[in-house]
Backbone as a printed PyTorch tensor [residue, N CA C, xyz], in Angstrom:
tensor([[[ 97.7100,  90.7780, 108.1760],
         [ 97.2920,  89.3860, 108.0890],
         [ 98.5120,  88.4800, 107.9530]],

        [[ 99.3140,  88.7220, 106.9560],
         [100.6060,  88.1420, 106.4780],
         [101.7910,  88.6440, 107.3470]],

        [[101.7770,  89.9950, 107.8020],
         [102.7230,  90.4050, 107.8360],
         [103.7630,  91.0200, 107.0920]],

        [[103.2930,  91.3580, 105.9980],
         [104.0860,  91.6430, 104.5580],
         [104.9020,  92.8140, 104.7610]],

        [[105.9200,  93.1450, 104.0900],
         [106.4110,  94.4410, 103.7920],
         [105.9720,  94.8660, 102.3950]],

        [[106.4360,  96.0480, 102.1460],
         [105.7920,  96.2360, 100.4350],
         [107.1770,  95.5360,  99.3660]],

        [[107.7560,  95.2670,  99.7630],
         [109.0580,  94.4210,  99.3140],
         [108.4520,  93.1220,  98.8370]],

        [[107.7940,  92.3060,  99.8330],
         [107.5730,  91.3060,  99.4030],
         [106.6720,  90.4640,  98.1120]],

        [[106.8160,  89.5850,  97.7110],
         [106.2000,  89.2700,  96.9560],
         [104.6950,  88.7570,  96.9770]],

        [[103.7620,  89.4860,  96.5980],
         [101.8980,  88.9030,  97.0890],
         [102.2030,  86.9350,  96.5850]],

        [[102.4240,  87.2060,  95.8710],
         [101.7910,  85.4730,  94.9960],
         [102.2210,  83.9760,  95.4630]],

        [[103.1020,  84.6580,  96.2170],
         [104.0040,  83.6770,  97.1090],
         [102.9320,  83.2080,  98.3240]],

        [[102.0560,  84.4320,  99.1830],
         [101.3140,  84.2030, 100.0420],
         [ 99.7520,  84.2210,  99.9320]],

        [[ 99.4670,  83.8310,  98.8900],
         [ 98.1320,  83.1370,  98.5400],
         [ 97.5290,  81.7430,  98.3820]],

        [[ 96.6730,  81.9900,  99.5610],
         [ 95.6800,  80.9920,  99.7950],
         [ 95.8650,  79.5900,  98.6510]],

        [[ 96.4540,  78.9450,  98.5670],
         [ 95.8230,  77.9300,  97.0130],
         [ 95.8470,  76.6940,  97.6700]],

        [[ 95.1650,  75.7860,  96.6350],
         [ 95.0510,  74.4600,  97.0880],
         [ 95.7570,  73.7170,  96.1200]],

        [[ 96.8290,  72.5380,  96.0570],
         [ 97.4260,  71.2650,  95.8070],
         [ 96.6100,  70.0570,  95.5730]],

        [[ 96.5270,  69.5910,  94.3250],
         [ 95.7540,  68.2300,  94.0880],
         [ 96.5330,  67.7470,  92.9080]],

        [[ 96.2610,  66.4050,  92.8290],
         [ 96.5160,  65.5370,  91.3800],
         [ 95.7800,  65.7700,  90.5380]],

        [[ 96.1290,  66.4100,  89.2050],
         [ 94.6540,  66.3580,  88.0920],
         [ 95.2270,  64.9510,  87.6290]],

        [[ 93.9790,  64.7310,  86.4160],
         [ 93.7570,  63.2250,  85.8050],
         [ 95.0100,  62.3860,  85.3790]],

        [[ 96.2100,  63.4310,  84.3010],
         [ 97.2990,  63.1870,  84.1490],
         [ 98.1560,  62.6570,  84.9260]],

        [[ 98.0430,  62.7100,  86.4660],
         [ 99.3110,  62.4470,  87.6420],
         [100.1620,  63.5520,  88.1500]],

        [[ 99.8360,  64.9570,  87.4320],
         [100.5950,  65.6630,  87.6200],
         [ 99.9520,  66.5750,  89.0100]],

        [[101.1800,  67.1350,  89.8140],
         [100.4620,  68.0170,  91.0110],
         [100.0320,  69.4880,  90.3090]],

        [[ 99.2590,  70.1750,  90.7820],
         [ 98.5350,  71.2950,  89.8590],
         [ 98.2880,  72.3470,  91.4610]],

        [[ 98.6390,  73.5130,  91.4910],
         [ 98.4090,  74.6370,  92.4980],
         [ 97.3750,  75.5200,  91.7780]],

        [[ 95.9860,  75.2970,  92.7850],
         [ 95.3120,  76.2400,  91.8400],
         [ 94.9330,  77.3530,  93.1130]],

        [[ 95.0580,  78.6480,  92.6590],
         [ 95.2920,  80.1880,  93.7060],
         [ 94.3060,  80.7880,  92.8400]],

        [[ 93.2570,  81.6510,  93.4350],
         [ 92.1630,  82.5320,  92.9210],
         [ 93.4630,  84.0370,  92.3560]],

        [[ 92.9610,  84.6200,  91.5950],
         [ 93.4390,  86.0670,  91.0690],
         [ 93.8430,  86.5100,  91.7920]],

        [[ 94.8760,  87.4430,  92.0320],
         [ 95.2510,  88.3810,  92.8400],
         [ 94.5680,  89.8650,  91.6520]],

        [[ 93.5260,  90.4460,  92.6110],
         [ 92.8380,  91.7810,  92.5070],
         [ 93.4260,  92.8120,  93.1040]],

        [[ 93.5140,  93.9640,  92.5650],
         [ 93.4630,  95.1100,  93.0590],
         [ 94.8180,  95.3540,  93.5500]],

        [[ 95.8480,  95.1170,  93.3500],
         [ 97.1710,  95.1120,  93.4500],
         [ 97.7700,  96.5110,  93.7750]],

        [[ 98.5610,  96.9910,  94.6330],
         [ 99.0700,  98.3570,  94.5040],
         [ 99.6520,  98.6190,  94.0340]],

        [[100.2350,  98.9190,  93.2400],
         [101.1560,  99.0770,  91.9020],
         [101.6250, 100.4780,  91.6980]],

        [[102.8040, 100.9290,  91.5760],
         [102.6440, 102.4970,  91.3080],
         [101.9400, 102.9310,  90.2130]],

        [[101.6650, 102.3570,  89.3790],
         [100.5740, 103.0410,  88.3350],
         [ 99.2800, 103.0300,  89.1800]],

        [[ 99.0590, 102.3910,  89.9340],
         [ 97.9500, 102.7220,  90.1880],
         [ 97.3290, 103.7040,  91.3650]],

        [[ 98.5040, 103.7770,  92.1310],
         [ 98.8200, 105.5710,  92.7810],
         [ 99.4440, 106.5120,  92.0750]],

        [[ 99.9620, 106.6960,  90.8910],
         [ 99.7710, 107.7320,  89.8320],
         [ 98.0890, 107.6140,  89.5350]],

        [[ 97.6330, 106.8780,  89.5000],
         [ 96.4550, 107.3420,  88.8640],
         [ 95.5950, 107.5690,  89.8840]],

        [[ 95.7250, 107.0240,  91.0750],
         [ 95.0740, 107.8620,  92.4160],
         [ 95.0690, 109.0470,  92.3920]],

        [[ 96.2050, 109.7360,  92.4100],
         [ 97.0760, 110.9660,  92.4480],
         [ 96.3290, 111.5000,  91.2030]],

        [[ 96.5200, 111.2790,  90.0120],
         [ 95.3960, 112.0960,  89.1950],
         [ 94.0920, 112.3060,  88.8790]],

        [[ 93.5290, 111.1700,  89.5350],
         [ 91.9610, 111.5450,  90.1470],
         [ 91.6900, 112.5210,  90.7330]],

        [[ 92.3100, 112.1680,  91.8440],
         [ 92.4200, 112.8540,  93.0510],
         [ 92.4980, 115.0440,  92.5030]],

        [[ 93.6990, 114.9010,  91.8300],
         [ 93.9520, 116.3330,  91.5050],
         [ 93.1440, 116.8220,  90.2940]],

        [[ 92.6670, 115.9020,  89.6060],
         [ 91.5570, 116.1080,  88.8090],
         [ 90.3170, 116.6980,  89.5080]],

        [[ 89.9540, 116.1430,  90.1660],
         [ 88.6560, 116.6690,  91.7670],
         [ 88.9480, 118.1760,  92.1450]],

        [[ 90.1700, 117.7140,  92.4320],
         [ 90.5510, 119.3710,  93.1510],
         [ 90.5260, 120.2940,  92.3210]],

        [[ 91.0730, 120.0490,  91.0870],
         [ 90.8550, 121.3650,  90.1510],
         [ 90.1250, 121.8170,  89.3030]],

        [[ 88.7730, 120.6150,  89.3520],
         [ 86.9420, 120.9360,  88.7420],
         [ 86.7650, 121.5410,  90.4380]],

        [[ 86.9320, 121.6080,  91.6140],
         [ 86.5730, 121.8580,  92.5630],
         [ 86.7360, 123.1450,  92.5900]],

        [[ 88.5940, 123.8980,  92.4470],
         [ 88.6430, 125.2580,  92.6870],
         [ 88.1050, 125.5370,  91.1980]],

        [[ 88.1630, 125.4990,  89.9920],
         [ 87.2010, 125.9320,  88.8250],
         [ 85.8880, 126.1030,  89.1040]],

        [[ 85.1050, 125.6900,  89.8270],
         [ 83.5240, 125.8280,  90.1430],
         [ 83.9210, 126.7840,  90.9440]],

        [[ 84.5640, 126.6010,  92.1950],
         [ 84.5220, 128.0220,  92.8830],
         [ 84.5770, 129.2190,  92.1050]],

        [[ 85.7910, 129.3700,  91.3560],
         [ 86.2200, 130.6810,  90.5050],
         [ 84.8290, 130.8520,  89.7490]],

        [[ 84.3270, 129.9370,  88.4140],
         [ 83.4310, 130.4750,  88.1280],
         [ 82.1940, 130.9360,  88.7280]],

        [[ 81.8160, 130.5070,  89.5950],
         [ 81.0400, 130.9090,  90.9950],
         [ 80.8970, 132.3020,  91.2720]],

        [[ 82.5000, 132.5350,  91.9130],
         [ 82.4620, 133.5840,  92.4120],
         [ 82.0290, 134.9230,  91.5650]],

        [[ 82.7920, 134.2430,  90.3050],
         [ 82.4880, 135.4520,  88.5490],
         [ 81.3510, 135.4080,  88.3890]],

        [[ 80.6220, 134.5370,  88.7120],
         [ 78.8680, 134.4070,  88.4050],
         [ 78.6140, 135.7050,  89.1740]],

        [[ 78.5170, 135.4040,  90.6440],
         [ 77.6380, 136.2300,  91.3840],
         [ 77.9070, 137.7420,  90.8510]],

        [[ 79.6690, 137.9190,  90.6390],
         [ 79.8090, 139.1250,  90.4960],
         [ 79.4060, 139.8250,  89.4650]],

        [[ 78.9520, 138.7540,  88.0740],
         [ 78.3240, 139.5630,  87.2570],
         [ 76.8510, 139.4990,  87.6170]],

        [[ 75.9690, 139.1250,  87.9540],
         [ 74.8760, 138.9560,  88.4250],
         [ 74.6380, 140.0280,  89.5660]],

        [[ 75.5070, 140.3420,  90.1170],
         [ 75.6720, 141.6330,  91.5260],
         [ 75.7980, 143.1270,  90.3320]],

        [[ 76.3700, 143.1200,  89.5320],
         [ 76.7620, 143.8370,  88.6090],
         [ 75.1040, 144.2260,  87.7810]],

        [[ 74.6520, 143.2070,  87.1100],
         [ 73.6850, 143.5140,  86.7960],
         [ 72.3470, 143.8340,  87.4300]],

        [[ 72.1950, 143.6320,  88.6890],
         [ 70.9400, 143.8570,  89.6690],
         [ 71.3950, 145.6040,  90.1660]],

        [[ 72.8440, 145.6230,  89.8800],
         [ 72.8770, 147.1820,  90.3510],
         [ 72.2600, 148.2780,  89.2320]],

        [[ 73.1190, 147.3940,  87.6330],
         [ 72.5990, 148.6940,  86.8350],
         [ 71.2290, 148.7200,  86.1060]],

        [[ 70.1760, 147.2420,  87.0810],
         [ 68.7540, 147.3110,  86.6810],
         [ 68.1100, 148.3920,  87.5160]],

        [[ 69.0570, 148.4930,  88.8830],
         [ 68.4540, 149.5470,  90.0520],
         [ 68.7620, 150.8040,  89.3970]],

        [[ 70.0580, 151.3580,  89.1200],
         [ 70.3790, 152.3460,  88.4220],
         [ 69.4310, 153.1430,  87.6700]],

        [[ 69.0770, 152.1130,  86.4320],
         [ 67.9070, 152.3040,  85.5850],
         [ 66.9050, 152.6330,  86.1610]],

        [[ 66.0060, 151.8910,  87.1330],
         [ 64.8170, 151.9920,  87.7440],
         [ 65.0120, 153.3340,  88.5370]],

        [[ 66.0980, 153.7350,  88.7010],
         [ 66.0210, 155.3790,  89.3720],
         [ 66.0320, 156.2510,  88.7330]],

        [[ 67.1580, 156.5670,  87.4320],
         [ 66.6160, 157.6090,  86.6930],
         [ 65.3150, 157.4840,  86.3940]],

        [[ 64.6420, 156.2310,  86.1010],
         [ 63.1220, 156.1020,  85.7130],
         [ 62.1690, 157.4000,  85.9120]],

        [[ 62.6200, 156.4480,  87.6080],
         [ 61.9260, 157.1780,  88.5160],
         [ 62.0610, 158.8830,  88.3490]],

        [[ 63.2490, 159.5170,  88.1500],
         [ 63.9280, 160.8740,  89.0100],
         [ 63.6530, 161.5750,  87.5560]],

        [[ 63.3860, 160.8290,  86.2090],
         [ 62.9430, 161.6220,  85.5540],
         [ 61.2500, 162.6940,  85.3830]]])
């Protein structure tokens, strides 16, 4: 839109409007600058982000340990159910 580099300064290129308030004095009034990129706030991208990923591979792992005890136990209910039987 601006043309900006990340060098430059945002506040310099915002929208504002110039008027006289009651006093005589000139007054620049510019809405907030939001949402700013800031390196804190890609550090904290960055730890979202790797926060995700590592509840992500943790669900897998416990996952995988689930089934395997659950595979584990359907074998030695079969186990059981055969001597049952073979006695």
């Amino acid at each position: 839109l601006f043309n900006l580099t990340k060098y430059d300064d945002v506040r310099k290129y915002v929208i504002a409007r110039t008027f006289t308030n009651k006093k005589g004095k000139t007054v620049r009034k510019a809405p907030k600058i939001q949402r700013l990129v800031t390196p804190l706030t890609l550090q904290r991208k960055r730890a979202r982000k790797a926060a995700k990923m590592n509840s992500v591979l943790r669900n897998k792992e416990e996952a995988a340990a689930y089934k395997k005890v659950v595979a584990q136990r359907l074998a030695e209910q079969k186990e059981a159910r055969r001597s049952l039987i073979s006695k």
